[in-house]
N, C-alpha and C positions, 0 to 999 in steps of 0.2 A: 239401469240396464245390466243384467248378469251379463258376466260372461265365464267360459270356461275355464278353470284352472292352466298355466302350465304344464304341461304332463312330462316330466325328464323319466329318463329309465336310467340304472344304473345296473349295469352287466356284472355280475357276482361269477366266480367260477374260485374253482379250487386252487390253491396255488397263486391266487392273486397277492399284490401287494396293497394292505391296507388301507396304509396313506393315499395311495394311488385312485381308491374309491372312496374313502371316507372327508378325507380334504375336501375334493369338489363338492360332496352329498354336502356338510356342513354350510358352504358358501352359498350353492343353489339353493337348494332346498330352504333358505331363510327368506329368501323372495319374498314377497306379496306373490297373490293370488299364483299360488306353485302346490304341487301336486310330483312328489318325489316317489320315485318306484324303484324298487332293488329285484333283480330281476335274476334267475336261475331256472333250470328245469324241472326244480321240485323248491318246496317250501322249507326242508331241511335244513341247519345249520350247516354253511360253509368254513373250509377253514383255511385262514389265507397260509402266506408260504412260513410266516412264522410260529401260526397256532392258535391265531383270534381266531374269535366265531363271528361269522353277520350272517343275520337270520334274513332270508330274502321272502319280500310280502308279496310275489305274485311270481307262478311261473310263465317261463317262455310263452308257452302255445295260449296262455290266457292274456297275455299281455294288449293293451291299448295300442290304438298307434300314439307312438309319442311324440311329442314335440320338436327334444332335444335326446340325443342319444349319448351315453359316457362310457367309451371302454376302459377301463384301469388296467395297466400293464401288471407283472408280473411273472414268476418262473410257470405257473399253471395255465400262461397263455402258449407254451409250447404244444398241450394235451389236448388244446382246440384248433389247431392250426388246420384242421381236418377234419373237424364234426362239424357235420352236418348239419346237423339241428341248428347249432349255435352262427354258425356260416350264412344257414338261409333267411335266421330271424334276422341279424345284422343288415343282410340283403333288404328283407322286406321294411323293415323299421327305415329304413335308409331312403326308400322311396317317398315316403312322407314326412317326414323329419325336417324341420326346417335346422337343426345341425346337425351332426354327429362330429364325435370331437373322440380324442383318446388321451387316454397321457402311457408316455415312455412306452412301453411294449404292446401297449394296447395298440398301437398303430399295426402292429406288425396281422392281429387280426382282419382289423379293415381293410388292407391290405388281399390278405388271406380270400376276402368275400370278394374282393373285385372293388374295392370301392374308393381304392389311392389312383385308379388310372387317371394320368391326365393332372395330379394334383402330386405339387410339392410338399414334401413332409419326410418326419425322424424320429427318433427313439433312443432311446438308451444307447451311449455310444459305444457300447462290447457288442453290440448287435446290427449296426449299420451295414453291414455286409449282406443283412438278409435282406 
C-alpha cells in the first residue's frame, strides 16, 4: 500500500539564521518516506543574516498543505513581523498541519500570526520581553 510522503515546509526569509533552518532540514528531511520543502515568496537565492545562500524550491502561494511546519528564528524575522503574505500562509499552513514548531525567534512569528494563543513557549532570551 503507498502512502504519501511527509510533506515538512521549511520557512526561508532574509535575515534568518542558518543553523536555525538547516540543523532541523538535516534531521527531518533523512526520514523515510519525507518530502522536505524550503519555502519563500519567490525561488531566488536567500541570504541569511550572515551571507549563506539557501536557494528555496517552492514558493509561498504554490506551496502543499504541509504536514509539519519549521520556522527558523533570526534577525530577518523582525521584517516579517508584519507581512502579510508571510503572516496569512503561517495562518493557513497551521490549520492543517499536524505541527508547527519554531526554533529561537521563530516563535516570535507564530506568535505574530495568532498562533501562540493559549500555548506556552520562548525564544531567544534578549527577546522574551516580546
Amino acid at each position: 500500500m503507498a502512502t504519501n510522503p511527509l510533506r515538512i515546509g521549511f520557512l526561508c526569509y532574509p535575515g534568518l539564521t542558518q543553523l536555525d533552518l538547516t540543523g532541523p532540514y538535516e534531521v527531518l528531511s533523512r526520514m523515510t518516506d519525507t518530502a522536505a520543502h524550503i519555502l519563500w515568496k519567490d525561488t531566488a537565492p536567500v541570504k541569511t543574516e550572515r551571507g549563506f545562500c539557501i536557494v528555496p524550491d517552492r514558493r509561498l502561494c504554490e506551496a502543499p498543505e504541509m504536514d509539519v511546519d519549521v520556522v527558523p528564528g533570526g534577525l530577518g524575522q523582525q521584517d516579517l513581523m508584519e507581512d502579510d503574505e508571510v503572516l496569512s500562509f503561517l495562518r493557513a499552513q497551521a490549520k492543517t498541519a499536524r505541527y508547527v514548531v519554531s526554533v529561537c525567534t521563530g516563535s516570535l512569528l507564530l506568535a505574530a500570526a495568532g498562533l501562540l494563543r493559549g500555548y506556552r513557549a520562548t525564544c531567544h532570551w534578549m527577546y522574551l520581553s516580546l
